[in-house]
VEXKEKE-922066 format. One record per residue (C-alpha): residue number from 0; x, z, y. Coordinates in Angstrom, 1 decimal. Each point is the difference from the previous one (the first is absolute). Layout:
BEGIN
NUM; X; Z; Y
...
***
This chain:
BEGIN
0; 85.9; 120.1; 72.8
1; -1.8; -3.4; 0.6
2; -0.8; -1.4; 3.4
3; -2.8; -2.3; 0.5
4; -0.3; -2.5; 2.0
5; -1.9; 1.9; 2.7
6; 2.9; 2.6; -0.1
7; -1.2; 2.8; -1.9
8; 1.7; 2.4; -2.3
9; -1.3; 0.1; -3.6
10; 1.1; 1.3; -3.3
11; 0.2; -2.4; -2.5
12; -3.2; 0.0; -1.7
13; -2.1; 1.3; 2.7
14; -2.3; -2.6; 2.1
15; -1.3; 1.2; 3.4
16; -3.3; -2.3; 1.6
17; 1.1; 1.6; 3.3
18; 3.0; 1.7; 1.9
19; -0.3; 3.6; 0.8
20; -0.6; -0.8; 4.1
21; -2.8; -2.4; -1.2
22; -1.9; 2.5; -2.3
23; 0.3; 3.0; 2.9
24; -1.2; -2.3; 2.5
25; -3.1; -0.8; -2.2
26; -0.6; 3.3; -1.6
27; 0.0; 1.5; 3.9
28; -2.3; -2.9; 1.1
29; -2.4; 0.1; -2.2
30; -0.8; 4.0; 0.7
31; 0.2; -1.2; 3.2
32; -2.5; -1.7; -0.6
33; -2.3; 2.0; -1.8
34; 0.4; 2.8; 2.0
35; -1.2; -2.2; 2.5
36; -3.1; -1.7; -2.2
37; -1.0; 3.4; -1.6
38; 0.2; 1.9; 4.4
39; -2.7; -3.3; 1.0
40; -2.2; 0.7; -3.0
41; -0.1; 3.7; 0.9
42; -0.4; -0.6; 3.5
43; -3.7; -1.4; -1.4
44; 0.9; -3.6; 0.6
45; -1.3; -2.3; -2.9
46; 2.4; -0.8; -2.7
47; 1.1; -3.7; 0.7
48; 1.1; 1.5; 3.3
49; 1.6; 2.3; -1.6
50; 1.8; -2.9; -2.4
51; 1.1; -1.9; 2.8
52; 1.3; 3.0; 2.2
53; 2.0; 0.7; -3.0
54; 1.1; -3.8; -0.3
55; 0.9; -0.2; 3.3
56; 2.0; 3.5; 0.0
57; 2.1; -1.3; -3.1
58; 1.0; -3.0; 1.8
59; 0.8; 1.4; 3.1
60; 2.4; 2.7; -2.0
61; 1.5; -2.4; -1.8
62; 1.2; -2.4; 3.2
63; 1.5; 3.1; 1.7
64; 1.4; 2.2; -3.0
65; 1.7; -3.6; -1.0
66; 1.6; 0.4; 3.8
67; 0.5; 3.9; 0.1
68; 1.6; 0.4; -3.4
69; 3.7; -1.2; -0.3
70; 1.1; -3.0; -2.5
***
């Protein structure tokens, strides 16, 4: 086992960009997100709308999943 210096558990030979609550935290986000984006758009709003609803959505998740989900 090799611990970083941010903590996390590797094997040897294995590099990780991102910890496991990071890459949840995003991958939930961003389909967030889109779900959000791709609900404006079908609404028959024009597609920068739907763009920024989806921005906006992803941002929003990310503050409070980074609260919500335990360290």
């Amino acid at each position: 086992m090799l611990i970083t210096a941010f903590g996390d558990r590797h094997r040897e030979g294995t590099v990780s960009m991102f910890s496991i609550r990071a890459t949840v935290l995003l991958v939930t986000s961003l389909a967030i997100g889109i779900a959000a984006g791709a609900l404006t758009v079908a609404n028959g709003q024009k597609l920068a709308a739907g763009v920024l609803a989806g921005g906006a959505a992803f941002a929003g998740a990310m503050v409070f999943l980074n609260k919500f989900v335990a360290v």
